[in-house]
C-alpha positions in Angstrom: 131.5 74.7 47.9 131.9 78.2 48.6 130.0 81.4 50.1 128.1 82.2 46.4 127.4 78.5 45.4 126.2 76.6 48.9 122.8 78.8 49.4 122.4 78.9 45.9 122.7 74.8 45.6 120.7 74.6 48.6 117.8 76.6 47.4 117.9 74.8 43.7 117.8 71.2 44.9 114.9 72.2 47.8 112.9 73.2 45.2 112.9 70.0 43.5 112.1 68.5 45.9 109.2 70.4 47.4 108.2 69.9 43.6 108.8 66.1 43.5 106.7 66.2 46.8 103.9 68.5 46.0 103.6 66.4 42.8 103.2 62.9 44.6 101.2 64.0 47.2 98.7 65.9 44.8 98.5 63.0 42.1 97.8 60.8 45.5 94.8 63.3 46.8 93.7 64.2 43.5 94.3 67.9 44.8 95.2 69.8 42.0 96.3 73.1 44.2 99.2 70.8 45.6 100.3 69.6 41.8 100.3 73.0 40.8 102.0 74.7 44.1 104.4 71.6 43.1 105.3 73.0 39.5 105.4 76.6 40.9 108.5 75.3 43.3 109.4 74.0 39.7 109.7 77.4 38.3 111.8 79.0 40.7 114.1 75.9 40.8 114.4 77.1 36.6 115.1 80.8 37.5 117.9 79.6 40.2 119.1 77.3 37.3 122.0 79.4 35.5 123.0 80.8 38.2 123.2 78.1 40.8 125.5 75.7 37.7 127.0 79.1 37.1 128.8 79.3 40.1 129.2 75.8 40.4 131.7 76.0 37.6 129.1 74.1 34.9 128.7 75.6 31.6 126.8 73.1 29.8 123.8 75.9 29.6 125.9 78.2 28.2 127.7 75.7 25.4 125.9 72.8 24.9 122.6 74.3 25.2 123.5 78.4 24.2 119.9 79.4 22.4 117.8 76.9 24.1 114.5 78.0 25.3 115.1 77.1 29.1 113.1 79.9 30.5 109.9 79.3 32.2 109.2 82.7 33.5 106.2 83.2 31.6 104.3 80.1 33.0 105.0 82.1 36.6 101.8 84.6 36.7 99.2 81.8 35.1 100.3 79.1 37.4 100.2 80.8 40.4 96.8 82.2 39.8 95.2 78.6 39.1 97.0 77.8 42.1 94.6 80.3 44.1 91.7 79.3 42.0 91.9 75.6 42.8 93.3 76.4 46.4 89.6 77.8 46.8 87.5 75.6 45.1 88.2 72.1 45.7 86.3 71.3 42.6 88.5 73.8 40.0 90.0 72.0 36.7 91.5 73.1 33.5 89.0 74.0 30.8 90.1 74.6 27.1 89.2 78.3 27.4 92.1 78.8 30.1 95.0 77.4 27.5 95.0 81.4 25.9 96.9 82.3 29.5 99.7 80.0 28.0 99.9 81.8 24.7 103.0 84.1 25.5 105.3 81.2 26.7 104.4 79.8 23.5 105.4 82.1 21.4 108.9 83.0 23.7 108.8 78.9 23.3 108.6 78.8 19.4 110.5 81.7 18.6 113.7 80.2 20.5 113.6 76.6 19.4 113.0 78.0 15.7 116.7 79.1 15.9 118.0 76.6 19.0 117.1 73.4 15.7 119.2 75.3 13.0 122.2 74.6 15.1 125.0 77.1 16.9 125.9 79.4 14.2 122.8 80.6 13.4 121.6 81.0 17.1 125.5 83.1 17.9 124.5 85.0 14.7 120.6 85.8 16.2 122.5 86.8 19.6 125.0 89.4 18.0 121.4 91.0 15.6 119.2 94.0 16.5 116.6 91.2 16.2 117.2 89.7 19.2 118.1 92.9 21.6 114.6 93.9 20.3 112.8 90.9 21.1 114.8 90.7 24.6 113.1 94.0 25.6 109.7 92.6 24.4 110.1 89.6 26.1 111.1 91.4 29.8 108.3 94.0 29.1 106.1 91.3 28.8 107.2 89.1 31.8 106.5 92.5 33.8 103.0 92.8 32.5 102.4 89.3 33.6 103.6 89.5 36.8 101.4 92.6 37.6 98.1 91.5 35.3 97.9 87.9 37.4 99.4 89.0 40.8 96.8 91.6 41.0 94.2 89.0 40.1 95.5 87.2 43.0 95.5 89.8 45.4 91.4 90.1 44.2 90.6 86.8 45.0 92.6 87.1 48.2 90.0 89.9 49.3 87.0 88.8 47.6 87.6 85.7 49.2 88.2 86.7 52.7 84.6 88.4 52.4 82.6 85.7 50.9 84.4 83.3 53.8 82.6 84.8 56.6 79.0 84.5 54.8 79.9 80.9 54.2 81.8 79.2 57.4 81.2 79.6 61.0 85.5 79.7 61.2 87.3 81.6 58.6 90.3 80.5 58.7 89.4 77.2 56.1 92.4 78.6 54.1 95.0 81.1 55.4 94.4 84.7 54.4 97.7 85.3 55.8 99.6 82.6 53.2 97.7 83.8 50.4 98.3 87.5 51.0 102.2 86.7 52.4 102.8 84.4 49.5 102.1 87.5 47.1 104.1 90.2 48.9 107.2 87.5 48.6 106.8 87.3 45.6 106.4 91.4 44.5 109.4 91.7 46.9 111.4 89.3 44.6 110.5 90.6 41.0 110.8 94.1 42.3 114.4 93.1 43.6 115.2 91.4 40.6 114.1 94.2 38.3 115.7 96.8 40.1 119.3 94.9 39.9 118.3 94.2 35.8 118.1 98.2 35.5 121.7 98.6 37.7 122.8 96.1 35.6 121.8 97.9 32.2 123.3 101.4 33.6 127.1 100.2 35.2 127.1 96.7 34.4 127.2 94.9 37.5 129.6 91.4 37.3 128.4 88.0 37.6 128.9 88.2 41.6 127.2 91.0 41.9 123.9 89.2 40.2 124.1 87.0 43.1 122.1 88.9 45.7 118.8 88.9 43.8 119.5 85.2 43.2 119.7 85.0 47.3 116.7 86.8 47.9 114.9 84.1 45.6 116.7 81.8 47.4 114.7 83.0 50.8 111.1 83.7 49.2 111.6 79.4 47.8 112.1 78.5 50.9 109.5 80.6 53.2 106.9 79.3 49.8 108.0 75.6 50.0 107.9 75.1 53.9 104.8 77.4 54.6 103.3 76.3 50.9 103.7 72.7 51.7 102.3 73.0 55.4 98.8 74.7 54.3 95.8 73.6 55.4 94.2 71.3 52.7 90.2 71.3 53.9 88.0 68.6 51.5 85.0 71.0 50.7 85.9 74.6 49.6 83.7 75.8 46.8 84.3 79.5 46.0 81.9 79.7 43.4 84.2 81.8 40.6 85.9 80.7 38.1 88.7 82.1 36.2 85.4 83.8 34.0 83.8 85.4 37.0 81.3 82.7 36.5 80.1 79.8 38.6 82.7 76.6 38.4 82.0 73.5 40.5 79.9 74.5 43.2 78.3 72.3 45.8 75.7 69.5 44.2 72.8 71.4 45.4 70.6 74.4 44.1 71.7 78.2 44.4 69.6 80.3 43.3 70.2 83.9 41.4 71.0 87.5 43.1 67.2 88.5 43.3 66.6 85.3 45.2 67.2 87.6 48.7 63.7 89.5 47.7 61.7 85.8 47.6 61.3 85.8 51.3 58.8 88.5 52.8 59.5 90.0 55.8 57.1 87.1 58.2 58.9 84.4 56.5 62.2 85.5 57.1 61.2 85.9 60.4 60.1 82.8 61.2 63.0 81.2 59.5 65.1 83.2 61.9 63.1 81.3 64.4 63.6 78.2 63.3 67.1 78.8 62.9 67.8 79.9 66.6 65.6 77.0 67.8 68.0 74.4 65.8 70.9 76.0 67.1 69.7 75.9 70.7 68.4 72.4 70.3 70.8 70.6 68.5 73.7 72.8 69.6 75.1 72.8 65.6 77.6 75.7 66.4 79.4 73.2 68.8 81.1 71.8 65.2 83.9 73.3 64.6 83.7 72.9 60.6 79.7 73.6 60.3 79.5 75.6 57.3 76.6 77.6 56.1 75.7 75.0 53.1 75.0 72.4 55.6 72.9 74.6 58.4 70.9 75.1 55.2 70.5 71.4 54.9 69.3 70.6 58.3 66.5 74.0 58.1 65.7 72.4 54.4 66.4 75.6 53.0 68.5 77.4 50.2 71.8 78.6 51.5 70.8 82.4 49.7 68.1 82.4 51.6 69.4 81.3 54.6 72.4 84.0 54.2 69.8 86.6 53.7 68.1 86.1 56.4 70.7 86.6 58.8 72.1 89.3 57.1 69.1 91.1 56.7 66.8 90.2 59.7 69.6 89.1 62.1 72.3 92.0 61.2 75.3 89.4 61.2 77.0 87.2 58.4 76.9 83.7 59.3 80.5 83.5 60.5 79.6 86.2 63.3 76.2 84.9 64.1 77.2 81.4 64.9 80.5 82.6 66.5 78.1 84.7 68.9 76.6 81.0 70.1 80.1 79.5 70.9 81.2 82.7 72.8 77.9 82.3 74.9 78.6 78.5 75.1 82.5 79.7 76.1 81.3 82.4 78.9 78.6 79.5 80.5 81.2 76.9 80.5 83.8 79.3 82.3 81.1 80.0 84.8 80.6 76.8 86.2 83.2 75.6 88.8 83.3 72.2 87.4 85.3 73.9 84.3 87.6 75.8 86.5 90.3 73.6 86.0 90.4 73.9 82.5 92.2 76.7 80.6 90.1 79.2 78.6 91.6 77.8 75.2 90.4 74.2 75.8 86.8 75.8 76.8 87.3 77.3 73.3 87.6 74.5 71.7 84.8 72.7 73.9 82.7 75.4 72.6 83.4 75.2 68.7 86.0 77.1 68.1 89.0 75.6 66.2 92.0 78.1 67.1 93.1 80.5 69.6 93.5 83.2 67.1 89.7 82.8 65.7 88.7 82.7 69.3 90.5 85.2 70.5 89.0 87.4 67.1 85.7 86.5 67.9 85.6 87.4 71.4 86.6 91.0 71.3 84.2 91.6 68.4 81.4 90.2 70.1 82.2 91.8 73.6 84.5 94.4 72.6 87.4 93.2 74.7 89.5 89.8 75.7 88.0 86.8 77.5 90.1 87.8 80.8 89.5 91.7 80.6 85.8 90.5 80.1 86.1 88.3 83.8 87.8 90.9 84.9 84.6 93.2 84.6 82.1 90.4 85.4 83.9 90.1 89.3 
């Protein structure tokens, strides 16, 4: 045990087993997003690999297994952006159209173990050819391009996703935006690291010890991705209705109809479903559940969901997230007001009024009144 091989041994075996966990606790859920957050933990366990046994003092990598095709790095960008697929859409699986994404490791995969079978000689004798210095640079050009081509996709459904929340659940925060977007920026922060100590590396040569840094800073983005991965919120219905096409993929078991739907509705009918919708609310007092999502309003009005978005967006001037968020504050503000409440602190009238955090409470109210719930008593005395 020493300063270079303790974090390094640390980081390697909590990646298994935030991968062994992910595994047995996805398989057990049938939650796909876990099993594949699971195999992602698996991947940067690989890419600590050489150098955690390296440092350790084990060289069977090097000569049992010289020429073996033990790197995983091109599974990286594809699994991580099925991750955010399935993370979105409860109802995400694997068709046979998303197996092209695998095509690169299976070439790097083929090309290696064609050598790796014909024994040591011939893979020592591929190492020391311009051959292989070519294909090393096409290999690392293309791991670049991969990282860039699916983190980017990632960072699209981040936003697109953020924005079709708000038309779709009365709190946003059914998945963390800050995870998704925080789990990225780790991971640009590492490859960029990473890349800029490979180009040092071409220029002076830098010595095994010197390759340990980058190796510590993936040490610290496993571990902030395995705690905070493994502690996400894992709500039963999200159906983000793209798939990896663009295209709808496992949306909820009732009707949606097209984009020109919004144009059905004339101006007295959305009017009166406006109507309807505020009497509901008032009567019933839906906004009152935390979890009420537009899909099921829609269900108790025995309306489409498009429609139903449309009219509020249009007639209203709110998406849904706002409008029934404007109900709880109003719920929050008469609770506060009676002096039965006053014993209760404004986060547990919060919560009495719908809202599931402080955070999406807190948002809420200085959107709707422009300012926080005690500068807003403040004015009120």
């Amino acid at each position: 045990m020493s300063l270079y091989t303790t974090p390094l041994q640390f980081g390697y075996f909590f990646c298994l087993l935030i991968w062994i966990l992910l595994l047995i606790r996805g398989y057990k859920n049938q939650r796909l997003s876990d099993r594949l957050l699971g195999w992602v933990m698996f991947i940067l366990a690989m890419e600590l690999q050489d150098y955690t046994f390296g440092f350790a003092g084990i060289n069977f990598l090097w000569d049992e297994l010289n020429g073996f095709p033990r790197g995983v790095t091109f599974l990286f960008g594809p699994i991580v952006y099925f991750y955010f697929l399935s993370q979105t859409n409860r109802s995400f699986s694997f068709r046979r159209e998303h197996l092209w994404h695998f095509l690169p490791y299976f070439f790097y995969l083929v090309y290696h173990l064609a050598f790796f079978i014909q024994g040591k000689e011939v893979v020592l004798k591929l190492q020391e050819s311009t051959l292989d210095l070519v294909m090393g640079y096409v290999f690392r050009i293309s791991y670049i391009i991969s990282f860039i081509y699916y983190l980017s996709k990632c960072l699209k459904i981040h936003q697109s996703y953020k924005v079709w929340s708000l038309g779709e659940f009365s709190n946003s925060d059914q998945i963390d935006f800050n995870w998704f977007g925080n789990f990225i920026y780790s991971m640009i922060f590492w490859l960029f690291f990473r890349e800029v100590f490979m180009i040092i590396d071409v220029l002076i040569i830098l010595d095994f010890y010197q390759d340990w840094w980058w190796n510590l800073a993936l040490v610290a983005v496993a571990l902030y991705i395995g705690i905070v991965g493994y502690s996400q919120k894992q709500p039963a219905q999200i159906y983000y209705p793209f798939s990896a096409q663009g295209k709808p993929n496992g949306e909820p078991p009732q009707p949606r109809l097209n984009a020109n739907a919004k144009e059905i509705l004339t101006e007295k009918e959305k009017d009166h479903l406006s109507k309807r919708l505020a009497a509901l609310l008032e009567k019933d007092r839906l906004f009152l559940q935390a979890d009420l999502s537009l899909h099921q309003l829609s269900q108790h009005l025995q309306t489409n969901p498009t429609l139903l978005s449309a009219t509020i967006n249009q007639l209203i001037g709110m998406n849904f997230n706002d409008y029934i968020n404007s109900f709880r504050i109003e719920e929050f503000i008469k609770k506060y007001q009676e002096k039965k409440n006053r014993s209760y602190t404004l986060l547990s009238l919060a919560f009495d009024s719908g809202f599931n955090s402080k955070a999406t409470f807190n948002r809420a109210f200085k959107k709707t009144k422009g300012c926080s719930p005690q500068e807003f008593f403040k004015t009120q005395k």
